[in-house]
C-alpha positions in Angstrom: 0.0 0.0 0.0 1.5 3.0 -0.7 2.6 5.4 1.9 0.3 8.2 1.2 -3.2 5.7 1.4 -1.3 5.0 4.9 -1.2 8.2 6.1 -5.0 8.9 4.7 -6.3 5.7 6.6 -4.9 7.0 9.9 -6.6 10.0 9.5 -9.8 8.6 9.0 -10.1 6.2 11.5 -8.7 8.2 14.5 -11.3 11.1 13.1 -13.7 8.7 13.6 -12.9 7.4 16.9 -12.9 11.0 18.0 -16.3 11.6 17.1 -17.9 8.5 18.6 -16.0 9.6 21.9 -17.4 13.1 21.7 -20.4 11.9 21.0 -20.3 9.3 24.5 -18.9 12.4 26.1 -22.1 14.5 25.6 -24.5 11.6 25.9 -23.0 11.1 29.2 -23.3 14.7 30.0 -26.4 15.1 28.9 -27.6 12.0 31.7 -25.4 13.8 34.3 -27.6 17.5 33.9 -31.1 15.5 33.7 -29.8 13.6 37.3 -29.1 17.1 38.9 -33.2 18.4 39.2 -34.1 15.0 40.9 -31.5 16.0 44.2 -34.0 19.0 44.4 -36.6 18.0 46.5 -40.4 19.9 46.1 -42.5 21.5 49.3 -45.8 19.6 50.2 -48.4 22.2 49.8 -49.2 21.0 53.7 -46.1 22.7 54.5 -46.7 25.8 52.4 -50.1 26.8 53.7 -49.3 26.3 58.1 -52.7 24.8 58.2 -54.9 27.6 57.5 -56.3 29.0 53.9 -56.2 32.4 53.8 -60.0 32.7 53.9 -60.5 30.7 57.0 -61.6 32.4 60.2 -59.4 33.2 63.2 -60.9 32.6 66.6 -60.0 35.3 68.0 -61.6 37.7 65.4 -64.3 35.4 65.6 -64.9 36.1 69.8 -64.0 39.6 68.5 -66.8 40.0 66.7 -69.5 38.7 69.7 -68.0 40.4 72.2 -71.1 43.5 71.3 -73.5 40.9 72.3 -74.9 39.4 75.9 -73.2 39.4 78.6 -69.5 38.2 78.9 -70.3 34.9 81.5 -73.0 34.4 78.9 -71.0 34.6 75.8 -68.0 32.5 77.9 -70.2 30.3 78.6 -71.7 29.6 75.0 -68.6 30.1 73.1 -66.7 27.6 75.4 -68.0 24.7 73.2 -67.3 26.5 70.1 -64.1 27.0 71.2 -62.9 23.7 72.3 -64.4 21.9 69.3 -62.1 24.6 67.0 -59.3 23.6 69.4 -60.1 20.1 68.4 -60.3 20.4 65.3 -57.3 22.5 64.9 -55.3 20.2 66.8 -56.7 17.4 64.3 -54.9 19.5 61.7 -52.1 20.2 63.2 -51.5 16.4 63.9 -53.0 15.4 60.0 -50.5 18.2 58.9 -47.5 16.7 61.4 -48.4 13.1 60.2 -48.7 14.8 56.5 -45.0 16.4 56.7 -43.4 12.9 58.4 -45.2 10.7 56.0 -43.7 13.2 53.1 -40.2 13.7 54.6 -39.8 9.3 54.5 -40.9 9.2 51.0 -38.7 12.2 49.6 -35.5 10.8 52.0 -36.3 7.8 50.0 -36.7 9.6 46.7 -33.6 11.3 47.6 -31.8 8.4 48.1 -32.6 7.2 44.3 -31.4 10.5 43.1 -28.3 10.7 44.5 -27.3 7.3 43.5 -28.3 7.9 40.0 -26.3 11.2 39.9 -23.3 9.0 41.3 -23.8 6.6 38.3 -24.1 9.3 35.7 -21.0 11.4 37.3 -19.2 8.1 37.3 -20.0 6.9 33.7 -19.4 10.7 32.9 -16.1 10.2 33.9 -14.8 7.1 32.6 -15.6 9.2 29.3 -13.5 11.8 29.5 -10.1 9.8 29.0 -10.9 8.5 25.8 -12.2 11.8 24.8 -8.9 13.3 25.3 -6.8 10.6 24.4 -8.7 10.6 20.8 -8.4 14.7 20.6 -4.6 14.4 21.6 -3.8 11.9 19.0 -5.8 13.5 16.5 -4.1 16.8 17.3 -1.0 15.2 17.3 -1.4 14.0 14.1 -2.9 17.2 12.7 0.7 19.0 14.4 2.6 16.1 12.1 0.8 17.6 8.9 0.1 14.2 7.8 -3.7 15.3 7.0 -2.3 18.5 5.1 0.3 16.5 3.4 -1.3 13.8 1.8 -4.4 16.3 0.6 -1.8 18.7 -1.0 0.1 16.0 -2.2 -2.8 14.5 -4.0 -4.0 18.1 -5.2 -0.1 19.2 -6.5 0.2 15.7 -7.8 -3.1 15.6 -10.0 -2.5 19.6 -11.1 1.0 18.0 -11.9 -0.6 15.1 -13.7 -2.8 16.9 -16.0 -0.1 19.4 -17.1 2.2 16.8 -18.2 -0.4 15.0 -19.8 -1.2 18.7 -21.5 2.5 19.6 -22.6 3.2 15.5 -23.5 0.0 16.1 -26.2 1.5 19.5 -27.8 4.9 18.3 -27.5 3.9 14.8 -29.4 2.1 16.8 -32.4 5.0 19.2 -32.6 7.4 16.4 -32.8 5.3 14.2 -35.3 4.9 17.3 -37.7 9.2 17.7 -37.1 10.1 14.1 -38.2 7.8 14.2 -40.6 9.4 16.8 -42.2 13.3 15.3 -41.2 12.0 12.1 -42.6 10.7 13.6 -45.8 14.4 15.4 -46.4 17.0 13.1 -45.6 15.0 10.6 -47.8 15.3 12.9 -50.4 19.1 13.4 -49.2 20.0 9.5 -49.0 17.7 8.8 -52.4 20.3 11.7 -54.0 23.1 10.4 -52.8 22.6 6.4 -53.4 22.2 7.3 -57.0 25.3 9.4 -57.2 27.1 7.0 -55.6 25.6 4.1 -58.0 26.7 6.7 -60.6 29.9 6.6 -60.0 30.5 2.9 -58.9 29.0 2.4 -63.1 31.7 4.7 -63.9 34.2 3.2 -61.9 33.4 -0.4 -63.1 34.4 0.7 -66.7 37.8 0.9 -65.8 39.1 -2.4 -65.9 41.0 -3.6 -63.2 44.3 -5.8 -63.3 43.5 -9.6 -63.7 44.2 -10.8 -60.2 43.3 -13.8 -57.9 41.6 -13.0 -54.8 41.7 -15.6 -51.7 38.4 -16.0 -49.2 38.7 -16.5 -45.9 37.4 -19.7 -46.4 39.8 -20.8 -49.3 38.0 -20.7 -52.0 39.6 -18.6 -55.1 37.3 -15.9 -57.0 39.0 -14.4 -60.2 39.3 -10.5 -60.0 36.4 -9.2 -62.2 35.6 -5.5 -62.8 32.9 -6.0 -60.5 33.3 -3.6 -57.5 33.8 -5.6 -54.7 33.6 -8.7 -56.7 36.6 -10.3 -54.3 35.0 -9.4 -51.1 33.0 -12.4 -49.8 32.4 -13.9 -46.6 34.7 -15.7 -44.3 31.5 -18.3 -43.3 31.8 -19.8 -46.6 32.5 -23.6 -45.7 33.7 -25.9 -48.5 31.4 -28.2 -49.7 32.9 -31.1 -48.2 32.8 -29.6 -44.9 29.4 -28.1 -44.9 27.4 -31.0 -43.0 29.4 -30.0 -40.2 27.7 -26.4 -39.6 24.7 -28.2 -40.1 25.3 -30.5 -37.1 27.1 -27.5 -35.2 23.4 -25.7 -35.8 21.7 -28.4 -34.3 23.8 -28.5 -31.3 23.9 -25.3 -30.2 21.7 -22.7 -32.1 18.6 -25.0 -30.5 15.9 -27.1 -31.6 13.9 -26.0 -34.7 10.8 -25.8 -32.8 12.4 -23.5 -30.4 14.2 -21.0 -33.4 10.3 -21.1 -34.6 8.8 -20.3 -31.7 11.2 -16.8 -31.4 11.6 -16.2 -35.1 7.4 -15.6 -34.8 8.2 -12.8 -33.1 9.5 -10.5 -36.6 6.8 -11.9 -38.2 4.4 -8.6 -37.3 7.1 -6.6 -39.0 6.3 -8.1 -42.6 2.7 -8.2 -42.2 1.1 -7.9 -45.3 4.4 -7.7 -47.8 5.8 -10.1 -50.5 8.7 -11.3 -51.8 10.4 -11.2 -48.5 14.4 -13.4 -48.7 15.2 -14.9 -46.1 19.5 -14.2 -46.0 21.3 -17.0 -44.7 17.8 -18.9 -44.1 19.6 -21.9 -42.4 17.5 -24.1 -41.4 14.4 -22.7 -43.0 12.4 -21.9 -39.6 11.5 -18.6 -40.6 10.7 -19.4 -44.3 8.4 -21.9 -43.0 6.3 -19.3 -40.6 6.2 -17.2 -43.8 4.6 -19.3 -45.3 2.0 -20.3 -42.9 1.0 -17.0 -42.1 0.4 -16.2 -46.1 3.5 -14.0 -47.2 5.5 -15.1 -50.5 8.8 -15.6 -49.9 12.3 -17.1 -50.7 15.5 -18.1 -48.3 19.5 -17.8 -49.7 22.1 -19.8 -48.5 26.0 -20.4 -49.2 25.7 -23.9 -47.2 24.7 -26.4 -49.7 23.5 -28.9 -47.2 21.4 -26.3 -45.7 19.7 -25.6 -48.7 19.0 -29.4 -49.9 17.4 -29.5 -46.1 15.5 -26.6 -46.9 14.4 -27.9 -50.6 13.4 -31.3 -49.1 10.6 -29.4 -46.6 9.2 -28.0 -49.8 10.8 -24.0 -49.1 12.2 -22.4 -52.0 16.0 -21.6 -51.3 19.0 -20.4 -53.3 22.4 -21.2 -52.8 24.9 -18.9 -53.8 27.0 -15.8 -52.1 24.6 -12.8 -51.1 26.2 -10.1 -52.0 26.0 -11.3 -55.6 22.6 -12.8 -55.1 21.4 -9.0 -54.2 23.7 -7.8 -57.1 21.5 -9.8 -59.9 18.3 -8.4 -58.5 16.5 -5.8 -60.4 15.8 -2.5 -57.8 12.7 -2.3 -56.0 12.1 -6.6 -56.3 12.1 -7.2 -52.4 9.4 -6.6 -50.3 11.6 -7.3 -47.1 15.1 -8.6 -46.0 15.8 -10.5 -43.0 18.4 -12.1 -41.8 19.1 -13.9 -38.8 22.5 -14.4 -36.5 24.0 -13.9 -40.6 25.7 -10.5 -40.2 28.4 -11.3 -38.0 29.7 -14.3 -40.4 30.3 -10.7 -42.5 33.6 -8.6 -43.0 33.2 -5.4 -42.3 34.1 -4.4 -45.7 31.4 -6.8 -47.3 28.7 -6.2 -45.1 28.9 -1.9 -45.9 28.6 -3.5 -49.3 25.6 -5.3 -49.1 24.0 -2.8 -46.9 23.9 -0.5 -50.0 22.7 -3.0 -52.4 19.8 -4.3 -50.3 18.8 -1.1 -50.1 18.5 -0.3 -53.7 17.2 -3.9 -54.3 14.1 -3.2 -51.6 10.5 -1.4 -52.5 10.2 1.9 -50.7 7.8 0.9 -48.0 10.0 -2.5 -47.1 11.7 -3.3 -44.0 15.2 -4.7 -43.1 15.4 -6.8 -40.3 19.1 -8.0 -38.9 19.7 -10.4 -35.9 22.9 -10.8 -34.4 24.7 -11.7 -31.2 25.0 -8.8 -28.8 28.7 -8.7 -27.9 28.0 -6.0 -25.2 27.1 -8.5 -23.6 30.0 -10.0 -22.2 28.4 -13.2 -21.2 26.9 -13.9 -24.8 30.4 -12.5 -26.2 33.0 -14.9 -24.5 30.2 -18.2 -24.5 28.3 -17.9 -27.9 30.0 -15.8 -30.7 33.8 -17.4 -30.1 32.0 -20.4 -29.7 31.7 -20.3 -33.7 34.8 -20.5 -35.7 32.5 -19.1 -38.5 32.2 -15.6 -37.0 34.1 -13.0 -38.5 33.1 -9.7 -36.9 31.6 -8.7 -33.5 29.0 -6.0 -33.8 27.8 -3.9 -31.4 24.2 -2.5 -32.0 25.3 1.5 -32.1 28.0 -0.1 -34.8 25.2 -2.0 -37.0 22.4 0.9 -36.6 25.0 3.7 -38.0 25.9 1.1 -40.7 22.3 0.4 -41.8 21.3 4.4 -41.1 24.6 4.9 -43.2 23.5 2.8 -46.0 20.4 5.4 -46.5 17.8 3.2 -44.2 15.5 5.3 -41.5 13.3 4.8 -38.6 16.3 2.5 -37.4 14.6 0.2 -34.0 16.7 -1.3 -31.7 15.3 -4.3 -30.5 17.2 -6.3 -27.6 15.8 -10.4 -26.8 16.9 -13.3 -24.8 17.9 -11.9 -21.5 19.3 -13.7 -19.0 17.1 -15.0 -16.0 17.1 -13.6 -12.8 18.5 -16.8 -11.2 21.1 -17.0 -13.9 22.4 -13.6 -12.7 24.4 -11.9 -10.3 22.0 -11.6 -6.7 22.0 -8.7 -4.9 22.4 -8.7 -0.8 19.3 -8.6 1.0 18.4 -8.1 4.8 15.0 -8.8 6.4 13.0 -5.7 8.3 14.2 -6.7 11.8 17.4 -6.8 11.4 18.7 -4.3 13.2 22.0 -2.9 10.8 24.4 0.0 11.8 25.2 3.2 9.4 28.6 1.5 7.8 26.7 -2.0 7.5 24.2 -0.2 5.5 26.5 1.8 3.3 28.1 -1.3 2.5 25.3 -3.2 1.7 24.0 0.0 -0.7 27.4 -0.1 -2.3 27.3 -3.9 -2.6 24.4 -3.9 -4.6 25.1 -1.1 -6.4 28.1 -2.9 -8.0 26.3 -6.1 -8.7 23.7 -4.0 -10.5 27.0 -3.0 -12.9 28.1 -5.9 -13.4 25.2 -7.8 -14.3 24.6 -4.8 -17.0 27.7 -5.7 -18.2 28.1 -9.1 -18.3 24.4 -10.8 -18.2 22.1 -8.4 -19.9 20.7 -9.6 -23.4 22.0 -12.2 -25.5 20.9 -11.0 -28.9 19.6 -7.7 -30.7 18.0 -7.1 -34.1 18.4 -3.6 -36.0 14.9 -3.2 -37.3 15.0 -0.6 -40.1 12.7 1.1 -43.4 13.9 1.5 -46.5 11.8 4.9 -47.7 
């Protein structure tokens, strides 16, 4: 997960346990303030009147007001009953009200009683809220102090403003550069097309000179007679002898690889003639790539100096040449090749021969074609010092800025690079690694860093990619 989601959940979840302890925090509040009225306890309305309305009669206003009547033995005498049955009955209140207000006081101690402990629970539950409260608040605020919150927002914000204006200046800088190497394309085609036929021009001229009669010597021992042919003594030093030429054949079954397995990366080119014709195959070997030609509906033809390659060829039914290519692309008439390909061919070249036939096979292909070579990558050190000295046959290492400036030389464009068969990851130098826990000091770790670092060079250098093809157009 990346660090920035991290950061992002964090926030989220302790905002949310901040809330829900708020929220317990005012709930438990809330239950503390509603306990508070019930300690209050109310006044009987017993206790609030004393026992007498305020319209009820007072005795003594009552005697007050007979005292302008009969005599005062007489009045004594009949307000004595009166009297003792208001005593009476205001001692009847009094005790009513007495019995009233202890009665009352019993049931509100006991009412009491039920408040208080309510308002203990609520202050207690009140309380155990207010450490999570501000234990959530502090590591929220802590958090918030850390700028994590602000950092991953602006982050997010600079990174999609950044997004979109790449994006924006990627578009305008495509159609600007499209519309540029259109226009380069257009002129050095125009440039190369120019100069190939001045330089055809004079190679006519030169050839009607006629050279000394000489004997020229192959590599391979075979003798050529000088003709005044430009180049006519320049051929390859892969050119076996007849009598030794089942011997490559076995040599490509032993350590080229299986047919099958040449097919099955060979496919991978086939894309790149999709929709051409009269592609040659140069130095078609075995025929693996003729074959896949075939099957997938182009026309085409393989060339081959090995003659038992070629009867191996011609027994699977593949049309096949055998001859020298640089004369084989000599006798063609311009513009007959739809494609060229050739495949671990090139370095059985001299470097003389092969600048040669780089400029014929360009004249011999259709504007439009493609020219595909596959060779060893000697930058490789690995594929250098076990595969191309491996082969006797080899004549000339090439490495792939060599062969693209040859082939852009020749007048070829839109030159590819395309590098295959790397090594595995077992099969290469491993790098030093430590688990999390381990606890390293500050010079372990810089040695580790500088370990890796180094084995990162040298498998660059030694175990990168075993082959390469120069993938170019012939405009």
């Amino acid at each position: 997960m990346p660090e920035d989601q991290k950061h992002a959940d964090e926030a989220s979840r302790l905002t949310a346990e901040r809330e829900q302890a708020e929220r317990r925090y005012r709930e438990a509040l809330a239950a503390v303030d509603r306990a508070i009225p019930e300690l209050l306890p109310a006044q009987p309305a017993a206790a609030r009147g004393g026992g007498h309305g305020p319209g009820s009669p007072s005795p003594l206003r009552e005697g007050r007001q007979e005292a302008a009547g009969p005599s005062l033995v007489r009045r004594l005498l009949a307000a004595g009953p009166r009297m003792l049955r208001r005593l009476g009955a205001r001692v009847r209140r009094r005790q009513q009200a007495f019995i009233g207000k202890v009665a009352w006081s019993a049931l509100s101690a006991r009412e009491e009683v039920h408040a208080l402990a309510r308002f203990h629970h609520c202050v207690i539950q009140y309380m155990q809220q207010v450490y999570p409260l501000i234990d959530t608040k502090h590591r929220h605020q802590m958090m918030i102090d850390s700028g994590l919150v602000a950092w991953v927002e602006e982050v997010n914000a600079v990174y999609a403003l950044r997004w979109e204006a790449t994006q924006a200046r990627e578009r305008r800088s495509n159609e600007r550069m499209v519309a540029a190497l259109d226009e380069i394309r257009t002129s050095i085609a125009t440039v190369n097309q120019t100069g190939a036929t001045l330089k055809r021009e004079l190679e006519r001229l030169l050839a009607t000179v006629p050279p000394p009669a000489a004997h020229a010597t192959t590599g391979a021992g075979v003798h050529l007679v000088g003709t005044n042919r430009p180049g006519a003594g320049v051929r390859s030093a892969a050119n076996p002898d007849a009598v030794n030429a089942y011997k490559y054949v076995g040599f490509e079954h032993k350590f080229r690889g299986s047919e099958s397995d040449i097919s099955e990366r060979l496919a991978g080119y086939l894309p790149l003639f999709e929709g051409a014709a009269d592609v040659l195959d140069l130095g078609c070997g075995r025929g693996e790539f003729l074959a896949a030609l075939g099957d997938h509906g182009i026309s085409g033809r393989g060339l081959d100096i090995n003659h038992e390659m070629v009867e191996l060829c011609r027994s699977r039914g593949l049309t096949v040449d055998e001859g020298d290519a640089l004369a084989y692309l000599e006798s063609l008439a311009d513009g007959s090749l739809g494609g060229l390909f050739a495949a671990q061919v090139v370095e059985h070249f001299q470097p003389g021969y092969l600048m040669r036939l780089l400029d014929v096979a360009f004249h011999a292909l259709r504007p439009g074609s493609r020219l595909v070579l596959e060779t060893l990558n000697p930058a490789c050190w690995s594929a250098f010092f076990d595969s191309y000295i491996r082969d006797v046959t080899h004549a000339w290492p090439l490495h792939p800025d060599t062969l693209s400036f040859l082939v852009t030389a020749a007048g070829f464009q839109r030159i590819e690079v395309r590098y295959m068969a790397p090594y595995s990851p077992d099969s290469r130098l491993q790098r030093m690694t430590v688990g999390r826990d381990a606890a390293l000091t500050p010079a372990e770790v810089c040695l580790m860093e500088t370990f890796n670092t180094n084995v990162d060079r040298l498998n660059g250098q030694l175990f990168s990619n075993r082959d390469y093809a120069v993938i170019a157009e012939r405009l």
